[in-house]
C-alpha positions in Angstrom: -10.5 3.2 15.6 -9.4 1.4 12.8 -7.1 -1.5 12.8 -4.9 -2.6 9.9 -3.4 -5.9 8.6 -1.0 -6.3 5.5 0.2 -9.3 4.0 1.6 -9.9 0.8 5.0 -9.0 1.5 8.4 -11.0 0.6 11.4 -12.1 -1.4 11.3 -11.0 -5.2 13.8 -10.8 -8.3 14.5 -7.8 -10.3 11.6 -8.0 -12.6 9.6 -10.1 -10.7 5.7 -9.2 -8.9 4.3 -9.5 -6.2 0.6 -8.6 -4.4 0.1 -6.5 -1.1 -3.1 -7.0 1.0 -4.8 -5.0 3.8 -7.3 -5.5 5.6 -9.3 -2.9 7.7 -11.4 -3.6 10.5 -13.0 -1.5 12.8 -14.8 2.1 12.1 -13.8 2.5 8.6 -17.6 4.2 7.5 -15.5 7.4 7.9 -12.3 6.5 5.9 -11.9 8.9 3.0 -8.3 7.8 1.6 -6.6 4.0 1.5 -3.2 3.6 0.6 0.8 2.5 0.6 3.4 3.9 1.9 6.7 2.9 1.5 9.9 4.0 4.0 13.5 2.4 2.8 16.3 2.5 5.4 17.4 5.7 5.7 14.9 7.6 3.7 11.4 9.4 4.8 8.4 7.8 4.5 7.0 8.1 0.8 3.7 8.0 -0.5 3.1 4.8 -3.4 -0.5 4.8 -4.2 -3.8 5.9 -2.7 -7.1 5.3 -3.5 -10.8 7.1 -2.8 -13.3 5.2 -1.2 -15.9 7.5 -3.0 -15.3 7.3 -6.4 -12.5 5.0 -6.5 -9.6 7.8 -8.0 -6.3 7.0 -7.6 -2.8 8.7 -7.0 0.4 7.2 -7.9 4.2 8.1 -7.0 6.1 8.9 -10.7 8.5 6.2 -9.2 6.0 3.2 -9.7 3.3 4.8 -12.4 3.0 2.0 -15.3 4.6 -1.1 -12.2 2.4 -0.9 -9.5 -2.0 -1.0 -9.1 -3.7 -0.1 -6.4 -7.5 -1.5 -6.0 -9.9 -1.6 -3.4 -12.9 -4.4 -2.2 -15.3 -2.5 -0.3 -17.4 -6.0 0.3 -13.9 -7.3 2.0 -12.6 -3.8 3.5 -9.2 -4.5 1.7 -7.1 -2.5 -0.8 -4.3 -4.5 -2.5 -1.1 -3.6 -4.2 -0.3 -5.6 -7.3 3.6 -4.3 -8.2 4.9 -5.8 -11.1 8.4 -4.9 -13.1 10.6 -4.7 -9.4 13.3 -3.2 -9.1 16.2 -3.4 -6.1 15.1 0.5 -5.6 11.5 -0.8 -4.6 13.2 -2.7 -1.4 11.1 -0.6 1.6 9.1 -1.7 4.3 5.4 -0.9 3.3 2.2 0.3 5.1 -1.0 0.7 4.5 -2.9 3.6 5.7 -6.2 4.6 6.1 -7.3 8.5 6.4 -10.3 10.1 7.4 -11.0 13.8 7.5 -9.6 13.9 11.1 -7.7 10.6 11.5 -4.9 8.7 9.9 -4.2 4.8 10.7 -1.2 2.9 9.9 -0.6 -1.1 9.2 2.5 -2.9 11.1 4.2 -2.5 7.4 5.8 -5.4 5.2 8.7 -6.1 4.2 9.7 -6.1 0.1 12.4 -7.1 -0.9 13.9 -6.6 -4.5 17.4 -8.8 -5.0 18.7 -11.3 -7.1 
């Protein structure tokens, strides 16, 4: 099992940045992929950014490519999410996930918030 934390999340202004955290505890010596999700009311789930554990190559939504950086601490088991450049359309819960070839672990999410 692998357990989840995210913090980071809050109030912003178009334009504004903020920084995402998770933490992973657990059995993460199998975790392949770590990543955001993102799930606005109303709308399904989307993939943000992911990032290998081996090799460190990343994939990014077209919707935050240039904005957002996803990076990884393997000495603190946490990926982060710097988004900078927000706009109101980024305003979603978001979750960090985990995947391994067989399993796939979710955070409680956070709240962004985009609004003047």
């Amino acid at each position: 099992q692998v357990q989840l934390v995210e913090s980071g999340g809050g109030l912003v202004q178009p334009g504004g940045s903020l920084r995402l955290s998770c933490v992973a505890s657990g059995s993460s010596i199998s975790i392949r992929t770590m990543g955001w999700y993102r799930q606005a009311p109303g709308k399904q789930r989307e993939l943000v950014a992911r990032i290998f554990t081996d090799g460190g190559n990343t994939n990014y939504a077209d919707s935050v490519k240039g904005r957002f950086t996803i990076s990884r601490n393997s000495a603190k088991n946490t990926v982060y999410l710097q988004m900078s450049s927000l706009m109101p359309e980024d305003t979603a819960v978001y979750y960090c996930n985990a995947a391994s070839r067989l399993n796939s672990y979710w955070g409680q999410g956070t709240q962004v918030t985009v609004s003047s």
